[in-house]
N, C-alpha and C positions, 0 to 999 in steps of 0.2 A: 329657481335661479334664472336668472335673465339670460341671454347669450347675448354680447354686443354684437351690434352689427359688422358685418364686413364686405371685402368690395370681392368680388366675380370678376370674370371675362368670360365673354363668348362670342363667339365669332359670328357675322350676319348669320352662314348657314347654320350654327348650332344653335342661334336664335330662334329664327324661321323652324327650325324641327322640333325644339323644346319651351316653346313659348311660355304655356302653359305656368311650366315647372320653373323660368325665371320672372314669370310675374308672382308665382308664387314667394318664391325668395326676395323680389320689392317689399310685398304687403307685408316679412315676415323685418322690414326697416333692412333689407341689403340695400348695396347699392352693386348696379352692373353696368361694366365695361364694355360695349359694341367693338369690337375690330372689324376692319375688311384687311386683308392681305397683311397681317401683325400688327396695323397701328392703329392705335387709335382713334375713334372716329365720334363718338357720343356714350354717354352715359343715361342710365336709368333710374330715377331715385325715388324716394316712396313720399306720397304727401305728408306735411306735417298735420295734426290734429284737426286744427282748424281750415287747411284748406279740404280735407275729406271733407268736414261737417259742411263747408259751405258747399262742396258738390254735390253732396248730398239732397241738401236744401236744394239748389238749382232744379236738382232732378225730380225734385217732390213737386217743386212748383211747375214744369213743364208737364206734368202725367197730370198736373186738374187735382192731386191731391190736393196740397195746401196751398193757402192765398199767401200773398207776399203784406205782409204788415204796411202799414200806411207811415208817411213819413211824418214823424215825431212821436211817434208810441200811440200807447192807448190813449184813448181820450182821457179827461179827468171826470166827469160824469160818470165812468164807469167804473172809476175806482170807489167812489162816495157811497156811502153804506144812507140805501134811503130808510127815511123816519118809520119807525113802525107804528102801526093804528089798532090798536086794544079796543077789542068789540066783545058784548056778547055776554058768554058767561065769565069772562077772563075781568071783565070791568066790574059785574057784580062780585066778585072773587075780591079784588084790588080793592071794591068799596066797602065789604064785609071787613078786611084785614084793618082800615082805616078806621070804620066805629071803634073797632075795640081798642086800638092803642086809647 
């Protein structure tokens, strides 16, 4: 069973002391309330799906793992299945099976 999300407060310094344990509660889809002196001042909210996967990617791409795709996709050359060439014994096989029909 899921838990819905819900929303937090913490104050800068119990921010600052528990970081940790409320970034932990972002990535678990909380969201947190920052106060300074009881008001309100910013919130903390957790990315949605797609913007983790694109940070993700960013950070793949900055460490020299992966390259960034070219713009317009793959070529079409490279999706085209090239012709195959029957050599060998595979053509005497092919011409054995043709006398006999």
């Amino acid at each position: 069973m899921k838990v819905p999300p819900t929303k937090a407060t913490a104050s800068v310094v119990q921010l600052k002391a528990r970081l940790s344990e409320y970034l932990r509660r972002v990535k678990a889809g909380n969201e947190i309330v920052i106060t300074e002196r009881g008001l309100p001042i910013a919130r903390i909210l957790p990315l949605d799906a797609d913007q983790r996967r694109a940070s993700r990617e960013e950070r793949l791409i900055r460490a020299g793992v992966i390259r960034p795709g070219r713009p317009g996709g793959i070529r079409k050359s490279l999706l085209e299945t090239p012709p195959v060439k029957i050599s060998g014994v595979l053509d005497a096989l092919l011409a054995n099976r043709e006398e006999d029909r």
